[in-house]
C-alpha positions, 0 to 999 in steps of 0.5 A: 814477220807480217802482222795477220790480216784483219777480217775484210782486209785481203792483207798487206799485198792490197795496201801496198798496191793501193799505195803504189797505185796512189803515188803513181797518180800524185806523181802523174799529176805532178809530172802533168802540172809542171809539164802546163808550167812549162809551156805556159813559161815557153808561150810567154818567152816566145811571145816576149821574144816576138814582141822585142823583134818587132820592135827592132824591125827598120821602119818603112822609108816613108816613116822616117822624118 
């Protein structure tokens, strides 16, 4: 059995949406925070990679003693 509503208050149906809509956004912000993580994360192994390659590159015939 439900507990009677307060005056002002629309009853429980009004919390639960407010808490449904309040999880909704911290999961959304979460989803969006590890989203930038990872391809922050994807940007600097790209780079990493890039930067190893380069190195391996032969070097041009005049270069070379």
């Amino acid at each position: 059995m439900l507990p009677p509503a307060q005056v002002g208050s629309k009853g429980p149906f009004e919390d639960i949406v407010k808490g449904a809509g309040d999880l909704i956004k911290a999961l959304t912000d979460a989803g969006v925070t590890i989203w930038h993580e990872f391809r922050d994360v994807s940007k600097d192994k790209r780079d990493d990679v890039r930067a190893q390659l380069e190195r391996q590159k032969w070097r041009q015939f005049g270069q070379i003693s």
